[in-house]
N, C-alpha and C positions, 0 to 999 in steps of 0.2 A: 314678690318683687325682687328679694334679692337671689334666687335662684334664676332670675329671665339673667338679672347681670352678670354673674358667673359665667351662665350660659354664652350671656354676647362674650365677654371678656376671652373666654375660652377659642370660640370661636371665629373671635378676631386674631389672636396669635397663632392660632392653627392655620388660617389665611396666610398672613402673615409671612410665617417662619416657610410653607409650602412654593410660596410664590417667589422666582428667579428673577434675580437680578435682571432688567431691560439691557446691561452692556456685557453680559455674559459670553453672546456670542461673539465677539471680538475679541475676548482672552483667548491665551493660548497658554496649553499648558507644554511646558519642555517638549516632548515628542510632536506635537505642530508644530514648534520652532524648527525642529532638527527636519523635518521636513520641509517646511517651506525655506530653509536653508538650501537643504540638497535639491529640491527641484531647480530654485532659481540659479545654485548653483551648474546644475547641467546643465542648462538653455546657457548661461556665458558661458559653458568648454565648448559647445558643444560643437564647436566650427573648427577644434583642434583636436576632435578626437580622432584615431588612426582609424582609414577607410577597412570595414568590415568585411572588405572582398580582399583583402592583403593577408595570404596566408600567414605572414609574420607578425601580425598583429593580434593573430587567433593564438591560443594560448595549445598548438599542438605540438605532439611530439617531431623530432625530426629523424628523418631515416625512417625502416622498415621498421613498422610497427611489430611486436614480439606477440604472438599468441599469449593469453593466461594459460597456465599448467591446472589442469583438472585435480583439486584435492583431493576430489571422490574415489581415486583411481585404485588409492592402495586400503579405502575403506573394506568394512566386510558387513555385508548386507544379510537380512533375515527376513523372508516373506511367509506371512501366515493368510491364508482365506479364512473370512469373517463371513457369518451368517448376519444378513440384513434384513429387513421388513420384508415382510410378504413375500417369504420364502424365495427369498435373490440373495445371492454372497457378493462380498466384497475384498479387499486384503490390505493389507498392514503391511509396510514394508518397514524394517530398523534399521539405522545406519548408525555405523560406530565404528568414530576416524577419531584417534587419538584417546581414547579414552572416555571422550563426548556422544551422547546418544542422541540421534534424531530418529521420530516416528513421522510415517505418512500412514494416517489410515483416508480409505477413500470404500466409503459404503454404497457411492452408485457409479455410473459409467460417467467416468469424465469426458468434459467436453459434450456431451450430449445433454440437448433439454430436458428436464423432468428430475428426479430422483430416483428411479429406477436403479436397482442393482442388476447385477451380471444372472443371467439366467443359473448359467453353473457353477461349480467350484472351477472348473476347467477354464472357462472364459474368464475369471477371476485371476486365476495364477497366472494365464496367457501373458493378461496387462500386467499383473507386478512383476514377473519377469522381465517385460519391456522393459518397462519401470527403470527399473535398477540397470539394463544395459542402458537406459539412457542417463540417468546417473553416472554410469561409469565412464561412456564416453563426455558425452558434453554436459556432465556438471548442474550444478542446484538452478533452482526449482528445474524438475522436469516435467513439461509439457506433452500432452497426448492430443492429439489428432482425432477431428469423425473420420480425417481418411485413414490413420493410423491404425482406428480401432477397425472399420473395414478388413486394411489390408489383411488382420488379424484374425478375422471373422467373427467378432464378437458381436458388432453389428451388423446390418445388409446395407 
């Protein structure tokens, strides 16, 4: 008998203590406040905010926009072809600009579906050479192309 009461006892404050307050979803804790602040805050500007088609409202620059300078440009690059799965190569290209070293290795044909590597070493170095003129001229990450790889003939 006195282990059934334990039991209920037990039982009952496990209930108890589990079960959520009924006005809980009405609190708010600080980050709701500051929200439902700033929304209702916007609906009242929101008849004074400056028209979105007003280039002077847009936060650009004025006059001829400046090109970025290529950091890459005075870097000095190192390409090695990599043996990959099932007798396909790949290549590693290192870049080292100021003393900092960045690696690209790429074990299949980018941009192309699948995981395939490069048939040859030759069509391997083709693309890291790309690579890196494209580093050189237009800068990080550089992007390859299916047409690029074509134009290349690594692919058909």
């Amino acid at each position: 008998m006195m282990h059934k009461s334990i039991f209920i006892i037990a039982l009952l404050i496990g209930v108890v203590s589990c079960k959520q307050p009924k006005n809980q979803e009405t609190q708010t804790t600080p980050e709701r406040n500051a929200n439902v602040r700033k929304n209702s805050s916007s609906s009242q500007t929101q008849a004074s905010k400056p028209n979105s088609n007003d280039p002077a409202s847009q936060n650009l620059p004025k006059g001829p926009v400046k090109p970025q300078e290529n950091l890459y440009k005075g870097a000095s690059f190192e390409t090695k072809v990599i043996t990959g799965k099932e007798n396909t190569f790949g290549y590693e290209i290192t870049v080292t600009l100021n003393g900092k070293t960045q690696r690209i290795r790429q074990e299949h044909k980018p941009s192309v579906p699948g995981i395939r590597g490069f048939d040859t070493q030759e069509d391997a170095q083709k693309v890291a050479d790309f690579v890196v003129n494209k580093i050189k001229t237009k800068g990080f990450p550089p992007t390859v192309t299916p047409e690029e790889l074509k134009a290349l003939g690594v692919i058909k």
